[in-house]
N, C-alpha and C positions, 0 to 999 in steps of 0.2 A: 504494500500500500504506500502512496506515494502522499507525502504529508505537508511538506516546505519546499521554496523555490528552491531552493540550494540542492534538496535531496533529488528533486524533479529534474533538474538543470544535469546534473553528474551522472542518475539513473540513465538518460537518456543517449549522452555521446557514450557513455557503457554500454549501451543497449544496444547503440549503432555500430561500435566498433569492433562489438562481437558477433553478431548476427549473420555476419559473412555476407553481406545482403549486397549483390551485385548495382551498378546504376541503374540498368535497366531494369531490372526486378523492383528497384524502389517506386518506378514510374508509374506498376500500379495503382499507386494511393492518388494518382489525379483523376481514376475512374472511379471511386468512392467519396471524393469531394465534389465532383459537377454535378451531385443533385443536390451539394449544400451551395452553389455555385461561390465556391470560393476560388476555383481556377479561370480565367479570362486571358483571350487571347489578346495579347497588347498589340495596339492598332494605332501608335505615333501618338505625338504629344496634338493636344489641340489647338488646330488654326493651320495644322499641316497638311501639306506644302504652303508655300506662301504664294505661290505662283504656278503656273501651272507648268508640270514638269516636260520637259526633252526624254528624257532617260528616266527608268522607271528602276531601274539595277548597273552593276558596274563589275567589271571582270578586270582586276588590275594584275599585266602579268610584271611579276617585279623578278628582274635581271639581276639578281644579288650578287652583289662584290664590285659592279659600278663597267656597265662597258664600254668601250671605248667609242666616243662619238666620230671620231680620227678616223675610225675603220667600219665606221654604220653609217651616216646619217650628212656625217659635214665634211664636203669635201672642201679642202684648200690648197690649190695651187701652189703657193708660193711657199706651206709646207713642206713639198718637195724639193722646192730650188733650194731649199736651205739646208737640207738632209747633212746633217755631219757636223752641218759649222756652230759654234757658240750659239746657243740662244740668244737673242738682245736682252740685255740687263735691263731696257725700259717695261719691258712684259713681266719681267720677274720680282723686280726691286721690292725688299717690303710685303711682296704677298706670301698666305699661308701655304708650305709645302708640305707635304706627309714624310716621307722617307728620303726626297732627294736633297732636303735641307742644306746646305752647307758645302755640299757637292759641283762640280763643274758640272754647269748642263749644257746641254747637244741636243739640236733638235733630229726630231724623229721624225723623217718624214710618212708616207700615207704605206702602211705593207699590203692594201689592198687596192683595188685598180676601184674607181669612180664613174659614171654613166650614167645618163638622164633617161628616167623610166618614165611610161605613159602620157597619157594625155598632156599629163599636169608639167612633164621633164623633171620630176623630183631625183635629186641625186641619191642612188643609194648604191653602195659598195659589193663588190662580184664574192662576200662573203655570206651573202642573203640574198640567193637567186627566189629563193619563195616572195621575198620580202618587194622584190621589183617588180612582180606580177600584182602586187598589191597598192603599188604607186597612186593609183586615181583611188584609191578607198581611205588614207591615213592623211590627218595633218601633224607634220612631223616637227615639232618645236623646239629651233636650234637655240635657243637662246636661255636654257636653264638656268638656274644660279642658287645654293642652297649654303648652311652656313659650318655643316661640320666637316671634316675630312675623314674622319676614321670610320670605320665601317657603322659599327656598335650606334654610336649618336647619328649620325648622317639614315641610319635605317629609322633612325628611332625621329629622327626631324623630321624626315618624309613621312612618317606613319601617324606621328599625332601632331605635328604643330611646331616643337619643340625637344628643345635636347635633355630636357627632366624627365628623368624618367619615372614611370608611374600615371601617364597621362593617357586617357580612351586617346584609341587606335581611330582614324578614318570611319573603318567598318564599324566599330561600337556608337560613333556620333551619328552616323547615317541611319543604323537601326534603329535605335535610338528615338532618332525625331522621327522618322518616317512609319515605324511599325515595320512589320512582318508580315511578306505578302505568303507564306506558307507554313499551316499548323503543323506539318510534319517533319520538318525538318529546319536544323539552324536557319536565321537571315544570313550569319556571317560565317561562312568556313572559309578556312584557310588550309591547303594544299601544298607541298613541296617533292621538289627533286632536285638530284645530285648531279654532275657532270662537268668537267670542266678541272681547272688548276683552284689548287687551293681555297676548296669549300668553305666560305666564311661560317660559324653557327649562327641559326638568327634562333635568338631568345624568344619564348611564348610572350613574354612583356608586348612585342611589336604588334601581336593581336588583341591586347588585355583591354579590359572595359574602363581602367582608373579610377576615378573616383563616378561614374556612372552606376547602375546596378550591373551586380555581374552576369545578367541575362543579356546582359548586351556583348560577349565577349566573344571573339571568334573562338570558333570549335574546328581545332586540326582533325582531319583526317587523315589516318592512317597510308601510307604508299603501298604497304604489301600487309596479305591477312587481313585480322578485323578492321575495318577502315574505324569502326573508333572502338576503343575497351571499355568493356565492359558491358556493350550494349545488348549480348546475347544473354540469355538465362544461365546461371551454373547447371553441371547437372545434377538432379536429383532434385532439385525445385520443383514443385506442381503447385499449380494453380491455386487447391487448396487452403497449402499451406503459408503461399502469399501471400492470400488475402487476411489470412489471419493477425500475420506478422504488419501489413501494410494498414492496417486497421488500428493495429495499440500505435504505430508511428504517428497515422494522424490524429490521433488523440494528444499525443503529448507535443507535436507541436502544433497545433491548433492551443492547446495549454500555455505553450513558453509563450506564442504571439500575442496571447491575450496581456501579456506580463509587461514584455519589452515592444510588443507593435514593431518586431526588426522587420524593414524591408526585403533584407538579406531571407530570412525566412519564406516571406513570398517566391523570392530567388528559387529558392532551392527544390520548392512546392512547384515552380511553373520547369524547372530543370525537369525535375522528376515526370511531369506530365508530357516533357519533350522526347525524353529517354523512351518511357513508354512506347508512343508514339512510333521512335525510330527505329522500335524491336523489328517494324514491318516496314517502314519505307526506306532505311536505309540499305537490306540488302537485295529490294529492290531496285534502287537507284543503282550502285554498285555492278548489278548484275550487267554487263556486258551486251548478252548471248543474244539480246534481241536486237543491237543495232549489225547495222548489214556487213557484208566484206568488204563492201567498195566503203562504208563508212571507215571501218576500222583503218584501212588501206592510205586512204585520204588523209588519217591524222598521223600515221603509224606507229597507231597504237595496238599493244598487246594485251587485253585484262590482264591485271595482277602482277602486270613489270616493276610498277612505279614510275614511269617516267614522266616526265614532263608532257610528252603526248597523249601520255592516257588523261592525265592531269587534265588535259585543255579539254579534253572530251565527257569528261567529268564534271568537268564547269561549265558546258553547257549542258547537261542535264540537271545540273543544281539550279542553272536558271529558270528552266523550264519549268521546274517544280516551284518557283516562287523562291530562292533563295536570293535575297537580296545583294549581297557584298560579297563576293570569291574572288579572294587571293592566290595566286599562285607564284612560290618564290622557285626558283631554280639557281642553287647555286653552283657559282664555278667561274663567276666572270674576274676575278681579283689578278688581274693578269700583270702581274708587275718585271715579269720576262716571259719568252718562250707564248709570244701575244700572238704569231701565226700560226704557231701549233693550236692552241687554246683556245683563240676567235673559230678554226674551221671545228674544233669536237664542240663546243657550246654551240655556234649557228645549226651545227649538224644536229643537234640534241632539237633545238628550238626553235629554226625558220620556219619549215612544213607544218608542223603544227602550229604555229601562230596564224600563219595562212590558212590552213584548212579550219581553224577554228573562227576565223574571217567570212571564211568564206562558206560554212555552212551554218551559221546567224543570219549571214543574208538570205539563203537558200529558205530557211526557214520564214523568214520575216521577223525576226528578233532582232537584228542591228540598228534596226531604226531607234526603238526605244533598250538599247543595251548599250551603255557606252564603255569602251574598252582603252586600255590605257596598256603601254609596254614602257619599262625605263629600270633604271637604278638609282642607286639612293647619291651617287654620284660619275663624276665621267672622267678620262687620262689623262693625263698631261701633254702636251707636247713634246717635251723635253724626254729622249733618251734614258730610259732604266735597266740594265742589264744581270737579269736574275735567271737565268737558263735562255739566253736568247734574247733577241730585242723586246722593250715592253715598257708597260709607261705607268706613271702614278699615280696615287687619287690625286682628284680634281675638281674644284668647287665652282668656281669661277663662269665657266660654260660648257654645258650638254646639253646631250637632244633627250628627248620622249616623245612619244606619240600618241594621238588618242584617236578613235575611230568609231561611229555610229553616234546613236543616242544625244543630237543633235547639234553635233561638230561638222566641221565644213569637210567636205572632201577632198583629196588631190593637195593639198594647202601645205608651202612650208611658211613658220610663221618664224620672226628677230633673225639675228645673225651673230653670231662672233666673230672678233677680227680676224685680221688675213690670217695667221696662225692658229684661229682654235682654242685662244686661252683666255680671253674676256668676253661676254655678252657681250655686244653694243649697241644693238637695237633690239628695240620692242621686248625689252629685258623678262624674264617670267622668273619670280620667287616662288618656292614650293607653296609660299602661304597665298599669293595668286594663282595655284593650277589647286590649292584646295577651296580655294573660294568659286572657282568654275566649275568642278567638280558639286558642291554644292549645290550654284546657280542650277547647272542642268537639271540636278533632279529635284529641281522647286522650290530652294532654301535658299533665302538671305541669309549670306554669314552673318552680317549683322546683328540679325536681330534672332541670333541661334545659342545659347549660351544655355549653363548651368551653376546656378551659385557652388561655389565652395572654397571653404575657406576665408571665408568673407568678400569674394571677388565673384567677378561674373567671369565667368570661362569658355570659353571659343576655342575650334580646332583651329582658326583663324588668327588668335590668340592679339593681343594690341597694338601692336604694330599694322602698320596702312597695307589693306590687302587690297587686290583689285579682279574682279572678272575678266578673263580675256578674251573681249568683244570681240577683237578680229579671225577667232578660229568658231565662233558662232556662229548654226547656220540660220 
């Protein structure tokens, strides 16, 4: 018999942490509260969108370890005539370096050959033949500029705003305000694979909800095996003896909530009714065996490789089913020598798929309102680095990305960096300007998008001057 808060309080994580009681098994208890209706499907804060949206979801595939813009996206001439010689000290002088600090630099000129594809004449490099058939589909924005250089904070800047870490992810702000367009499965998952030189780790932080509830948090899925743990029954569970078990749990926290009113607690109640839920739709999503051979073929993907291609094809059935935000990181791009070997196994890993996954959104009619994004958290240097072969640094200063559908311009390159590749100069884009346009398209004023805490109103946009960018709008 349970008597006092205190006894009630210890009874229970005792209760829980011996019960052996898998996630998905706990999930039953949201079938035995929807006729107390204590479970609701959250459906965005009110007044949302603010405008009516372009893009209804967003596929970011994010290039981890920063690739090199030099060899994708910006070609520069005069990069070449200078191949060998001193950098000019005017480009360098005073600005932040990562590794080549203190060191005599050389520039490096282009290891890939440059050629204006489609309609549009968009330059892209003979390391991304998928990528050149897609010319009149992407607007490719050479003019990046972000503020950390090291991998760890530069992922972590591009994902929430800022280099603090502990702050909601992109995908936790977007769920967030908007809701969940599907009861079965995450809004936000998050997807990775390996390939390439020196795999950076990306921290679960980069998808974390911060100080949001943690219902808003992305949910990795697995690359090989259970795409997520725990979500199957143990064996020797039935039904029965679930419900029994699932029964005194909602008792005692329907008890503690009455006590403390934690939100967290709802958290864990709408978790559980997710898990439930995904006992059934996730290994149907998962399941392969119904898309065709020419589908597979198109992405080349294998069920159950993990690659980055299956990945893509994965995230577009998480779309289809309503999953709001998928991420996909692929690492391997950290290429600080041995940049021609490493550009062809990464492009090899991740061109056809980026394309086929292009290209069968349109086929379906989903690109219109999906909008998709390719980049890194930062782009190379100019300058010469030799770590197994020629190869270049991080780089803050200027990179490309790209976005496509979900009511972005076509064919479009937008700013430039100078002759060399190492500053913006026109039509400059901050990450906290491509998360303000990211926002705009799917119907949010950053502005007027915040959450108190801490005594402050907080934005992924954060206070510093953001700006939408009009010119890649269609």
């Amino acid at each position: 018999m349970i008597n006092s808060q205190s006894s009630n309080f210890v009874s229970r994580r005792t209760f829980l942490n011996q019960a052996g009681l898998s996630f998905g098994s706990a999930a039953l208890m949201s079938q035995l509260m929807r006729g107390e209706g204590l479970v609701d499907k959250y459906s965005g804060l009110p007044g949302f969108p603010h405008h009516a949206p372009k893009a209804k979801r967003v596929i970011f595939l994010c290039m981890a370890g920063g690739p090199s813009h030099l060899e994708t996206f910006d070609y520069k001439p005069q990069l070449d005539k200078l191949n060998g010689q001193p950098m000019p000290e005017s480009f360098t002088k005073g600005q932040p370096i990562a590794q080549l600090q203190g060191q005599q630099l050389k520039v490096l000129g282009h290891l890939g050959k440059f050629k204006k594809y489609g309609k549009s004449g968009q330059y892209i490099s003979d390391y991304m033949p998928y990528h050149q058939k897609m010319a009149d589909d992407i607007t490719v924005i050479r003019s990046m500029v972000t503020e950390q250089i090291n991998h760890d904070p530069a992922h972590t800047f591009m994902n929430t705003g800022t280099a603090i870490s502990g702050r909601p992810s992109m995908g936790s702000w977007i769920n967030y305000g908007l809701g969940s367009e599907s009861e079965n499965l995450p809004g936000f998952v998050v997807l990775t694979s390996v390939g390439g030189r020196n795999p950076q780790p990306i921290a679960s932080r980069q998808w974390g909800s911060g100080f949001l509830p943690s219902r808003f948090q992305g949910v990795e899925f697995n690359s090989t095996g259970d795409p997520v743990h725990y979500v199957t029954n143990p064996n020797g569970v039935d039904r029965q003896h679930q419900s029994a078990l699932i029964k005194t749990i909602q008792k005692l926290d329907a008890q503690r909530n009455e006590l403390v009113d934690d939100p967290e607690i709802a958290t864990r109640i709408s978790a559980y009714e997710m898990a439930f839920r995904m006992q059934a739709s996730v290994p149907e999503l998962t399941d392969l065996s119904g898309e065709s051979q020419k589908t597979l073929e198109m992405y080349g993907a294998k069920p159950g490789d993990g690659s980055y291609a299956s990945n893509c094809l994965l995230a577009r059935r998480l779309i289809e089913k309503g999953s709001r935000f998928v991420q996909l990181y692929h690492r391997g791009w950290d290429h600080h020598g041995g940049l021609d070997k490493y550009m062809k196994i990464c492009c090899g890993h991740t061109d056809k798929a980026t394309w086929a996954l292009l290209t069968d959104l349109k086929q379906r009619g989903l690109l219109e309102d999906t909008l998709v994004v390719w980049g890194g958290e930062f782009g190379r240097t100019p300058m010469f680095q030799g770590k197994g072969g020629a190869g270049r640094d991080h780089h803050i200063k200027g990179f490309s990305m790209w976005m496509a559908g979900g009511g972005v311009k076509s064919g479009v390159s937008y700013g430039e960096t100078d002759e060399l590749g190492y500053n913006a100069v026109k039509d400059v884009v901050h990450v906290r300007d491509f998360h303000a346009t990211l926002l705009h398209l799917l119907g949010i004023d950053h502005h007027r998008f915040s959450k108190k805490f801490q005594g402050l109103d907080m934005r992924l946009t954060g206070v510093e001057p953001a700006k939408v960018i009009k010119g890649i709008l269609s």
